[in-house]
TORLUMTOR-371635 format. One record per residue: residue number from 1; residue in three letters; y negated, z negated, x negated of N, C-alpha, C in turn. Coordinates in Angstrom, 3 decimals, m for minus. Atoms other than C-alpha are relative to their C-alpha. Example, Ala and Ser with C-alpha at 12.3 -4.5 7.8 and 13.67 -1.06 7.14 Angstrom:
{1 ALA {1.190 0.000 m0.890} {4.500 m7.800 m12.300} {m1.200 0.000 m0.900}}
{2 SER {1.190 0.060 0.820} {1.060 m7.140 m13.670} {m1.090 m0.730 0.770}}
***
This chain:
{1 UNK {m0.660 1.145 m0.634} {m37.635 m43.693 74.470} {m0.730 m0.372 1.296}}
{2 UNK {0.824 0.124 m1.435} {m38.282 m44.858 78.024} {m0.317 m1.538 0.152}}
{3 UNK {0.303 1.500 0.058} {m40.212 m47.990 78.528} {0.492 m0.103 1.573}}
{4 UNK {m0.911 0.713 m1.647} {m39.323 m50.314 81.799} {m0.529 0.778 0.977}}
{5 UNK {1.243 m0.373 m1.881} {m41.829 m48.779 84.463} {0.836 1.313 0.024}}
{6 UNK {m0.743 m1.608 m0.059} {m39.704 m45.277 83.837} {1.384 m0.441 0.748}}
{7 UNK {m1.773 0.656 m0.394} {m36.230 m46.624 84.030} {m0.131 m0.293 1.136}}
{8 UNK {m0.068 0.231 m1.341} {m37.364 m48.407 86.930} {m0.086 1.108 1.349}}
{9 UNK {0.399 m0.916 m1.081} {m39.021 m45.571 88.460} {1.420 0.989 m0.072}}
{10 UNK {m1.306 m0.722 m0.295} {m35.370 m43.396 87.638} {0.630 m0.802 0.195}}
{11 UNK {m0.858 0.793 m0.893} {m33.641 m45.546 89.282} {m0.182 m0.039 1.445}}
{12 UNK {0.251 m0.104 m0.909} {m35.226 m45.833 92.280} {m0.284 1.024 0.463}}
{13 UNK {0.060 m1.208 m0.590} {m35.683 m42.018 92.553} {1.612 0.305 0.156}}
{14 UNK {m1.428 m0.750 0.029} {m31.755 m41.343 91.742} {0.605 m0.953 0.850}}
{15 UNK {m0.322 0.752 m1.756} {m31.200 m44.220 94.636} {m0.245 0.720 1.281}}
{16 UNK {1.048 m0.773 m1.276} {m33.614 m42.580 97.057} {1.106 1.498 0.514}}
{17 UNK {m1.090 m1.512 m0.527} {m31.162 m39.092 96.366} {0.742 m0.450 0.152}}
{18 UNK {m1.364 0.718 m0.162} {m28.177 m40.644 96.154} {0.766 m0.703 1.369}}
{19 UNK {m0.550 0.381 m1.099} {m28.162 m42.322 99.546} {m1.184 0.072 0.804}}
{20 UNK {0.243 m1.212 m1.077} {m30.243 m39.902 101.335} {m1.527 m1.045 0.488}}
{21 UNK {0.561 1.063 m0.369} {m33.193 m42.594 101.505} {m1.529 0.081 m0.115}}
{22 UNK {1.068 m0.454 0.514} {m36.980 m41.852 101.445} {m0.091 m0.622 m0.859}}
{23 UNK {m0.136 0.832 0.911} {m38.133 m42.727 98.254} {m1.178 m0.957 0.088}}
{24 UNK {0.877 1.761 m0.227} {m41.028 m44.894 99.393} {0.025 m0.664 0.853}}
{25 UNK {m0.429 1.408 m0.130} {m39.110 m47.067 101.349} {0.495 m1.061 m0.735}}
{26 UNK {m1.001 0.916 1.372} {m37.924 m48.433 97.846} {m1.006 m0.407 m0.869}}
{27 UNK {1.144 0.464 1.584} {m39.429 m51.194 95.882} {0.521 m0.530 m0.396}}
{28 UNK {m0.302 1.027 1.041} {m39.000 m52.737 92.748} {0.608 m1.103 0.409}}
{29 UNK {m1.219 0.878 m0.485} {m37.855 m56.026 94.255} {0.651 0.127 1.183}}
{30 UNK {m0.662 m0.017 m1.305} {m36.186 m54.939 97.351} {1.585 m0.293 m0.499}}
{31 UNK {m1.010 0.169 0.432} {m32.516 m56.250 97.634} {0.842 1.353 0.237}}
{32 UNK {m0.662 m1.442 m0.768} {m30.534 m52.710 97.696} {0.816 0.037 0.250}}
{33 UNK {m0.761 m0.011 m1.041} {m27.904 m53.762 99.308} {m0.609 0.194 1.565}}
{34 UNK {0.678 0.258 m1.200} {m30.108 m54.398 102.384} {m0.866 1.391 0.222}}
{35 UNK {0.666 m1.112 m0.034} {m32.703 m51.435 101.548} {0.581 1.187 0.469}}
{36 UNK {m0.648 m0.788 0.167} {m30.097 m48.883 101.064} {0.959 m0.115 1.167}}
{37 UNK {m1.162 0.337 m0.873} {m27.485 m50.561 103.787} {1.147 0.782 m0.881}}
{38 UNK {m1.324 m0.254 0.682} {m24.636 m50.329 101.236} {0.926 m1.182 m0.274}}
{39 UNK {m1.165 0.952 0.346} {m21.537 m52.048 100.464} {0.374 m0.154 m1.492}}
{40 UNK {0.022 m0.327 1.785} {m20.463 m53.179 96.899} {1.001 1.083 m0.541}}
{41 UNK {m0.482 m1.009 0.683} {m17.918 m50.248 96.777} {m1.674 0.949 0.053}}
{42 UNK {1.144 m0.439 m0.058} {m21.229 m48.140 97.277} {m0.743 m0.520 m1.113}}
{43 UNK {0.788 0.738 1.037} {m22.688 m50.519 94.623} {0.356 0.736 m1.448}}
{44 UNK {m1.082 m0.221 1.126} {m20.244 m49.555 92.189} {m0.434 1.859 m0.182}}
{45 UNK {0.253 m1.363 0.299} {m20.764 m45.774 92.906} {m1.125 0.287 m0.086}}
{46 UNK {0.884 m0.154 0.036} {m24.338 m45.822 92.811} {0.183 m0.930 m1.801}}
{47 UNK {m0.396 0.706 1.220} {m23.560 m48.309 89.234} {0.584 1.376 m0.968}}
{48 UNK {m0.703 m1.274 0.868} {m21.543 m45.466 88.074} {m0.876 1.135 m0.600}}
{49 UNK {0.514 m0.822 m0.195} {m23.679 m42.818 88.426} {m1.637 m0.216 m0.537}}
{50 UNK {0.974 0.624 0.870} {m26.528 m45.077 86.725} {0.393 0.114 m1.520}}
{51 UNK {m0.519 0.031 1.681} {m24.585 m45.580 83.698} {m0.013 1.353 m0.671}}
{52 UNK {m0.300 m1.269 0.214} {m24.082 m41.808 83.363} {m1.145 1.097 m0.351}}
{53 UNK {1.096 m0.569 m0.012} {m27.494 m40.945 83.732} {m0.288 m0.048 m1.004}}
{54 UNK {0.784 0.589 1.467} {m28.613 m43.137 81.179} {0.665 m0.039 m0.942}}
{55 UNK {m1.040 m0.206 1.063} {m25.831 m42.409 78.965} {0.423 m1.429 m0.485}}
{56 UNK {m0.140 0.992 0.513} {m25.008 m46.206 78.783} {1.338 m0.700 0.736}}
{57 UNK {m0.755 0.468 m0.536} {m22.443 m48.751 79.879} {m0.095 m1.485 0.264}}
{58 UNK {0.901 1.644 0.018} {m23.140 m52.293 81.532} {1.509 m0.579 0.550}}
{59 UNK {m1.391 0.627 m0.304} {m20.097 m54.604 81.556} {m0.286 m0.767 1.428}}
{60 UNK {0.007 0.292 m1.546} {m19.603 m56.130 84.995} {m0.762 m1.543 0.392}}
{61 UNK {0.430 1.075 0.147} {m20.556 m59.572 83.793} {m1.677 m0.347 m0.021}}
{62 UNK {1.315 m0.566 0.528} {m24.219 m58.156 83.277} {m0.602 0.269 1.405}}
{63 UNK {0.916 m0.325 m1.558} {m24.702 m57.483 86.874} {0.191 m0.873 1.008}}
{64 UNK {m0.364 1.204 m1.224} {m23.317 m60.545 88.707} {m0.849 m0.600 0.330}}
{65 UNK {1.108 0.202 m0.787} {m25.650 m61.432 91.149} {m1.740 0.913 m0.101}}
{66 UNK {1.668 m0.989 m0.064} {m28.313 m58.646 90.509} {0.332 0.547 1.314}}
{67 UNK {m0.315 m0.631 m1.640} {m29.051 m57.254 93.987} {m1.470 0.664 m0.015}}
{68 UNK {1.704 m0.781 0.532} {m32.759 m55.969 93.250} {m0.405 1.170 m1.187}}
{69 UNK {0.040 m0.926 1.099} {m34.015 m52.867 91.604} {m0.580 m0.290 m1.548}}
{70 UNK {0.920 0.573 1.351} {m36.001 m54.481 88.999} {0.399 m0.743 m1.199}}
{71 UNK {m1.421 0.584 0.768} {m33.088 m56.904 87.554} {1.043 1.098 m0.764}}
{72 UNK {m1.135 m1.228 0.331} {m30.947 m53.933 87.467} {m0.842 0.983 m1.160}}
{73 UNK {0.575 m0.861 0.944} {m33.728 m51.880 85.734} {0.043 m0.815 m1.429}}
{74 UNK {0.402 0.635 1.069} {m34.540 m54.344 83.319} {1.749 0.049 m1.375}}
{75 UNK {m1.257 0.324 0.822} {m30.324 m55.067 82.324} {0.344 1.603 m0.731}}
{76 UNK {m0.148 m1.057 0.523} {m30.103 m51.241 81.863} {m1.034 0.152 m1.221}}
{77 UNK {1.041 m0.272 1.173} {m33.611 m51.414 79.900} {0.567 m0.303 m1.137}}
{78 UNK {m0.783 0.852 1.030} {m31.572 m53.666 77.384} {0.852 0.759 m0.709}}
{79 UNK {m1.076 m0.929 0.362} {m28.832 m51.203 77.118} {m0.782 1.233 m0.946}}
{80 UNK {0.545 m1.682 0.508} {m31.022 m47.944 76.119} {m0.388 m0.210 m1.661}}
***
């Protein structure tokens, strides 16, 4: 099983590929809308492609107002 510091850290590596981004311009609380310069369709496909990884599914209500990698890691941590 993967504790938080993992999750977090796959997340922020499958960000980093995902939208072409070095991966240590990315931290834990950065907002990744702003980090990444994405839009929330972009949100959604980078969301997607989270869930899939981690073999899980996060209802939409679960992410309203997360904008930071660390929030996001943590709501997925919940899920696993």
């Amino acid at each position: 099983m993967r504790n938080a510091d993992q999750t977090l850290d796959e997340i922020l590596n499958l960000s980093a590929a995902h939208f072409k981004v070095p991966r240590e311009k990315l931290n834990p609380d950065d907002d990744f809308f702003k980090t990444l310069r994405i839009d929330s369709l972009q949100a959604l496909d980078l969301l997607t492609r989270l869930e899939n990884h981690f073999g899980i599914e996060l209802p939409d209500y679960e992410l309203q107002g997360v904008s930071d990698f660390r929030t996001l890691a943590s709501r997925i941590q919940s899920r696993l």
